[in-house]
C-alpha positions as CSV (number, residue, x, y, z in Angstrom):
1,X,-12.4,218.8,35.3
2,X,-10.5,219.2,32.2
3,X,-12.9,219.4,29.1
4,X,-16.6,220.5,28.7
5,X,-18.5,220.0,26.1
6,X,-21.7,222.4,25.2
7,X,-24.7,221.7,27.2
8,X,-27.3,220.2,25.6
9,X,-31.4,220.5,26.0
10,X,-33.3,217.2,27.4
11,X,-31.7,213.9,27.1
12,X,-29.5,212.5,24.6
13,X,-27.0,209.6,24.3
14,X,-23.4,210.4,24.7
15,X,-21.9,208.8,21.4
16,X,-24.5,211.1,19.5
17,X,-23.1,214.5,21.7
18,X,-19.8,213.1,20.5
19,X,-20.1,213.0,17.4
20,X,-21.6,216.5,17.1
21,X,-19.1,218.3,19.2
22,X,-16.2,216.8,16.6
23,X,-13.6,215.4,19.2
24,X,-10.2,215.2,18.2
25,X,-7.6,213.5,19.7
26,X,-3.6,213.2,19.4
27,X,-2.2,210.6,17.5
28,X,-1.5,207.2,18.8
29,X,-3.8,208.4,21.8
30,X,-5.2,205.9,23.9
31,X,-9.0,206.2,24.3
32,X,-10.7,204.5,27.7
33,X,-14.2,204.2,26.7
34,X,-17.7,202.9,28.5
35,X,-19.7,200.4,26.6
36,X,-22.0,203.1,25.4
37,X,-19.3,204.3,23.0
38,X,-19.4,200.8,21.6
39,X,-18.1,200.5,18.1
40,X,-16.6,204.2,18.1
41,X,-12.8,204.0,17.3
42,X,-11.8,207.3,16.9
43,X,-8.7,207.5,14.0
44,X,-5.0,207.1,14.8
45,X,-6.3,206.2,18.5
46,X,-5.9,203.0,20.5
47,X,-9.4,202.2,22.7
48,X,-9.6,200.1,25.9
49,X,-13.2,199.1,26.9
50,X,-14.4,196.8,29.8
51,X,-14.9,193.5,28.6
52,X,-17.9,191.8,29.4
53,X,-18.4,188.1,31.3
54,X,-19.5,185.2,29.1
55,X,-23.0,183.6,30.1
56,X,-21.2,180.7,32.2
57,X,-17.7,181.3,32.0
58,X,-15.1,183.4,33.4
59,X,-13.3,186.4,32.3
60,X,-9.4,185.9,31.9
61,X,-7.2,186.8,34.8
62,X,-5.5,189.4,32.3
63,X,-9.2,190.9,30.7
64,X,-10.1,190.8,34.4
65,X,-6.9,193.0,35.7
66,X,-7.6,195.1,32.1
67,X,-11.3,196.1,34.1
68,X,-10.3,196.7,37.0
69,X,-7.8,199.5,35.6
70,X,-10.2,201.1,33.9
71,X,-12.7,200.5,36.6
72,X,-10.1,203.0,38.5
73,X,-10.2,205.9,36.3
74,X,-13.7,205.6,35.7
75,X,-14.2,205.7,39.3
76,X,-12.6,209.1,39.6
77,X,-14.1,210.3,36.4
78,X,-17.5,209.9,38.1
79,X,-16.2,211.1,41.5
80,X,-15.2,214.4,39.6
81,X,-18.7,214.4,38.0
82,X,-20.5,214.5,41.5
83,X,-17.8,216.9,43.2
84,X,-19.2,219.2,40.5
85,X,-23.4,218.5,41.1
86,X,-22.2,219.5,44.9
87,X,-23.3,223.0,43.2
88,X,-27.2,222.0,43.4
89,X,-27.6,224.6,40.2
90,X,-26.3,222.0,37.8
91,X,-27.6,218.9,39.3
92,X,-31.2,219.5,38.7
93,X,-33.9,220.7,36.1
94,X,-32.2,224.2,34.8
95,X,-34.7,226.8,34.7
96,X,-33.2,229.8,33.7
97,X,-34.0,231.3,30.6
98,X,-30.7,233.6,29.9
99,X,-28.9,232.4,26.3
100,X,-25.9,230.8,27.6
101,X,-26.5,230.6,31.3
102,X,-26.5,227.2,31.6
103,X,-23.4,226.6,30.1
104,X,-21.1,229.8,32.2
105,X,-23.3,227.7,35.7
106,X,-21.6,224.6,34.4
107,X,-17.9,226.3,33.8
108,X,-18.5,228.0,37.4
109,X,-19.6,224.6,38.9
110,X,-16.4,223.3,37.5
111,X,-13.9,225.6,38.7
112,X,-15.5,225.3,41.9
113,X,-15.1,221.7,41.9
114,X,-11.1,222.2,40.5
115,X,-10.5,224.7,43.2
116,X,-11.6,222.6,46.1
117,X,-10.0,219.6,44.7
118,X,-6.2,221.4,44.3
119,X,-7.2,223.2,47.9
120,X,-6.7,219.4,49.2
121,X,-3.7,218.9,48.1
């Protein structure tokens, strides 16, 4: 894990926790994005998004090889996301009340996570 954004109370969409956190990025940055991010082109960045099959055609060879690179990262951006839920505290409903405590069980979750993953190595 490399970034966290604030925690945020029930459920809401990623674009919209995007927005609010105010995410920057370098210039000429290239952005790999989901389709829930659709239509979000950050400024002075380049974004790469799965594309999706016609009804009753096929994808091009090259938009096909284009998926299956970004299926690759995002298969180890969602590998890192469940090496982190290992720590059951963040994977479920978070019941503790103290101001901020959900957000230092994420960070801890994390470095747990980062640690076990550079212990590999």
């Amino acid at each position: 894990m490399v970034y966290l954004s604030p925690t945020s109370a029930g459920s809401v969409h990623d674009k919209k926790l995007a927005d609010q956190s105010g995410l920057s990025f370098p210039p000429d940055a290239l952005v790999l994005k989901d389709t829930g991010f659709q239509g979000d082109e950050p400024l002075g960045t380049a974004t790469l998004q799965p594309k999706k099959k016609p009804r009753g055609r096929e994808l091009h060879p090259i938009q096909k090889t284009i998926n299956q690179v970004i299926s690759k990262v995002r298969v180890t951006v969602e590998h890192a996301i469940a090496g982190v839920k290992r720590c059951r505290i963040v994977a479920g409903t978070f019941r503790n009340l103290r101001n901020g405590f959900v957000d230092e069980a994420m960070e801890v979750a994390s470095g747990l996570h980062n640690l076990r993953v550079a212990a590999r190595i």
